[in-house]
N, C-alpha and C positions, 0 to 999 in steps of 0.2 A: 504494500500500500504506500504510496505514493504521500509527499508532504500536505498536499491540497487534498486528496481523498481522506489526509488523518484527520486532518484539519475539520472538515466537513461532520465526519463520523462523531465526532468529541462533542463539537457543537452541535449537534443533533439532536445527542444528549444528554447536553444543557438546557437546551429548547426543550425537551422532551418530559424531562422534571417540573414543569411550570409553562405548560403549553400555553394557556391566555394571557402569561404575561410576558412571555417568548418570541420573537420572529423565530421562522427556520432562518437556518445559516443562508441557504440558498439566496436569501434578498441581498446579501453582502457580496459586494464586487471587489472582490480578492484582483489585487496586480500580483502580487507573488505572496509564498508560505516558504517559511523557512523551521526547521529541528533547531532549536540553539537549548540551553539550560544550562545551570550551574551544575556540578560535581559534590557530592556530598561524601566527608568521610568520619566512619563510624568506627567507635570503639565499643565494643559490650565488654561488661568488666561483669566477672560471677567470683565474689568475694566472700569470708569467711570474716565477721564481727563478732568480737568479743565486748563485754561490759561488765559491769557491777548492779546489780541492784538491792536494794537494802529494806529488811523487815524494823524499822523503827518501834524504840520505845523511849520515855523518860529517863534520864538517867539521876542518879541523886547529887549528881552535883557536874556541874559544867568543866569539863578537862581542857585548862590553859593548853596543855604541851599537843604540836601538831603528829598526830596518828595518821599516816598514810592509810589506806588500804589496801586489800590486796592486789595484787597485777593477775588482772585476766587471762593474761598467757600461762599464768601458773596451774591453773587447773587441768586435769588429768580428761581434756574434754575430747573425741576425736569425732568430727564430721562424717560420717559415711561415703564412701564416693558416690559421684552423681548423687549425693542429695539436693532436692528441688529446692528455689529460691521462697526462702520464707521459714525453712526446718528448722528449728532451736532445739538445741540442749543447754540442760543446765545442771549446776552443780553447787547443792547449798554446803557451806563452808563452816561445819558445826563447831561450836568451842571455839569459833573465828567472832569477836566481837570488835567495833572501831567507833572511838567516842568522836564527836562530832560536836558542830555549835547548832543551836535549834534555827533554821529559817524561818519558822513562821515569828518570833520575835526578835531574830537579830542576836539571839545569844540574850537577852535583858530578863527573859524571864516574865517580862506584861506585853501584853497589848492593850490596844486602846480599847476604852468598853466601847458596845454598838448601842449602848440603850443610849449614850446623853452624848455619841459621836466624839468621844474623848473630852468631853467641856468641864463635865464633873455637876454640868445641874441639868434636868430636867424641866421642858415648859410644859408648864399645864394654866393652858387657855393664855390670861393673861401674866400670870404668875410663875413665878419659877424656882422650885426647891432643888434640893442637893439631893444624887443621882442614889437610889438605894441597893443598887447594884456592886457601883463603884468605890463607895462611901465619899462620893465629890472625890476623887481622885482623877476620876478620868481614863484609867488604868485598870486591869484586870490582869489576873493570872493566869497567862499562858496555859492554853488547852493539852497544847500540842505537849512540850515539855516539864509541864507542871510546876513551872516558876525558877527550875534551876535552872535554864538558858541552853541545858545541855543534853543531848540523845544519845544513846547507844546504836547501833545498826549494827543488823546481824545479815552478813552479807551472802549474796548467790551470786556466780560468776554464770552468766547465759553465751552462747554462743550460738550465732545466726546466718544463714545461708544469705545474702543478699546480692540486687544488681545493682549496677549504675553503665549507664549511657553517655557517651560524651560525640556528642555531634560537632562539625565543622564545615562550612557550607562555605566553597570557592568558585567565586566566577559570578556573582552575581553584581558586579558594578552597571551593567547595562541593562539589566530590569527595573519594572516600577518598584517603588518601596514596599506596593501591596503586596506583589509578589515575591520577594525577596524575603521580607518578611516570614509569610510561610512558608517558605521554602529552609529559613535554617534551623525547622524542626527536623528531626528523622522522617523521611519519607519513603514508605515502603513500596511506590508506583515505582521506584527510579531500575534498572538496570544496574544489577550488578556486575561489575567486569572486574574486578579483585575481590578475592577472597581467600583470607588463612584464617586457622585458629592454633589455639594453642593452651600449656599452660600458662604462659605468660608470652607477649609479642615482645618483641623489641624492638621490629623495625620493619617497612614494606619489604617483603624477600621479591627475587627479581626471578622470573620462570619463564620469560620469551611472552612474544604477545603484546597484549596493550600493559603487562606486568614493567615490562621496559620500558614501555612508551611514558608510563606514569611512573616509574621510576627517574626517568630522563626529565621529568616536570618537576621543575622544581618546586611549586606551590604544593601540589599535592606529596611529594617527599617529606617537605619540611613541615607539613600539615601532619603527616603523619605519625612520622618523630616525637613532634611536639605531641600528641598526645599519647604515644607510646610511653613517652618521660611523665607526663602527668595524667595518670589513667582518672583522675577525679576521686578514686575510691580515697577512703580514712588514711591517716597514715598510720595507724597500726594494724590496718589490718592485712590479710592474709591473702593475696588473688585466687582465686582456683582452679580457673581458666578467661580465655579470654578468644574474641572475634574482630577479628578488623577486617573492615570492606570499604569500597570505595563504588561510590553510586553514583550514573549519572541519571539525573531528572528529567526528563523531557520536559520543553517547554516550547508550544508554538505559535509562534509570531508571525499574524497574519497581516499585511501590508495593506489596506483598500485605495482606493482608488482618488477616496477624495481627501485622502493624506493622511487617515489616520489610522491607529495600530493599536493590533488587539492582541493580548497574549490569553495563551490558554495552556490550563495544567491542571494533572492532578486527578483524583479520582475519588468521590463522582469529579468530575470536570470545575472548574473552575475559571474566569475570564475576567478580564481586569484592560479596560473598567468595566467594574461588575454590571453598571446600567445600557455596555455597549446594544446588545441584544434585545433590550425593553419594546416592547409590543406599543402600537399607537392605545390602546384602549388603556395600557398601563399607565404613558406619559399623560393621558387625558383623566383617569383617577387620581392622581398623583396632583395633578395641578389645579382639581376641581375646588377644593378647600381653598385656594387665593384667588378662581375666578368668581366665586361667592363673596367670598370677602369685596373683592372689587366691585360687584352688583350692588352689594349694601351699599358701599360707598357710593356708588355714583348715583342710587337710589334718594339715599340722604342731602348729598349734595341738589340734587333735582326738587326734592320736597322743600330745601330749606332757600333756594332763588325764586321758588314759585310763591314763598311766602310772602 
């Protein structure tokens, strides 16, 4: 299929999705169609996180000296191969206890009371006594820690199968912004012509083909690299594998006759400017609210010279 036949096909349907408010393409006098698009290049990163998470209690008195906790690589935790994105395990860490300062007070041991908003009096009507709650202090004692300022946490070390994506989208200085825009999310219409995987990438490998020819590019090299060095994952945590590809997006740019230009991408379809296509009944709903508006007015106008 030919660039003009693509061209046609896409906008078909486009038209096709919102037929009454669609011309067919066929009303457009195409001078020429052209294939052009940006290049999109992907990283999937399938990574192994570790954390801490903590069973809190009061402790009897708040601990000046600073208590690290434990390091989540220390636990005896192993992932299964190919476990799915989102698999946890965990591992509670008994006779393991780590004093802390309380958050919800700041380590002080009060908060503010909610009955008199920390003021310490209470209005009633016109009048206003001292708060019965607070005893006019203003101040309450910490729910959370029970006034020593300080918690205990009794920690589990969790570990978590997860993804991350890092997109890079080249070549797009010659499209509209509308397009451009979404174009440097992931797009899975595009054509793929590289692909490896691995447990971990390093670097585009070069295998004959357009492998070379993108290898020989230096935006897309140096695209690639640069995300090879910074896969976006945590930095403590652990890759498990990993996919790098490089896509190119179709995107076609149809020249008309009376000088203007319409791109079109994406799937369902998409065209920019979005209103190129708008059907006469649409332009004529569209604009019916200001020729009303102007009938008032000239309505008014007319009743108020006649007066």
């Amino acid at each position: 299929m030919d660039a003009r036949a693509c061209a046609l096909e896409m906008l078909g349907r486009y038209a096709a999705a919102r037929s009454w408010a669609r011309r067919a393409p066929s009303s457009l006098r195409m001078r020429d169609v052209e294939i052009s698009g940006p290049t999109q290049v992907l990283l999937r990163s399938i990574y192994e996180a570790r954390g801490v998470r903590y069973q809190l209690q009061p402790a009897l008195q708040r601990t000046l000296e600073d208590v690290p906790g434990p390091d989540p690589w220390s636990a005896p935790l192993r992932q299964p191969e190919g476990a799915a994105v989102g698999h946890e395990l965990t591992f509670v860490m008994h006779g393991h206890h780590v004093p802390m300062d309380c958050g919800v007070c700041s380590a002080t041991g009060e908060t503010s009371c909610v009955a008199c908003e920390g003021t310490g009096r209470v209005q009633s009507g016109n009048r206003s006594h001292a708060c019965a709650t607070c005893g006019a202090r203003g101040f309450v004692r910490c729910a959370m820690c029970h006034g020593s300022g300080g918690l205990i946490g009794h920690p589990t070390i969790w570990s978590r199968i997860e993804a991350h994506h890092e997109v890079r989208t080249i070549g797009t200085d010659d499209l509209p912004l509308d397009v451009a825009v979404d174009l440097t999310g992931a797009n899975d219409d595009g054509e793929v012509v590289h692909r490896q995987e691995g447990s971990r990438v390093l670097e585009m490998r070069s295998e004959g083909g357009y492998r070379d020819a993108a290898r020989a590019h230096d935006a897309i090299a140096r695209t690639a690299r640069a995300l090879c060095d910074h896969p976006g994952v945590p930095d403590r945590a652990r890759i498990v594998s990993q996919v790098l590809e490089v896509r190119r997006v179709p995107v076609l740019v149809l020249r008309l006759e009376d000088g203007r230009t319409i791109h079109a991408w994406g799937e369902p379809p998409q065209i920019s400017p979005p209103r190129a296509l708008d059907s006469t009944a649409l332009v004529v709903l569209r604009a019916s609210p200001w020729l009303a508006l102007a009938s008032s007015i000239a309505a008014a106008a007319t009743y108020w010279l006649s007066g």
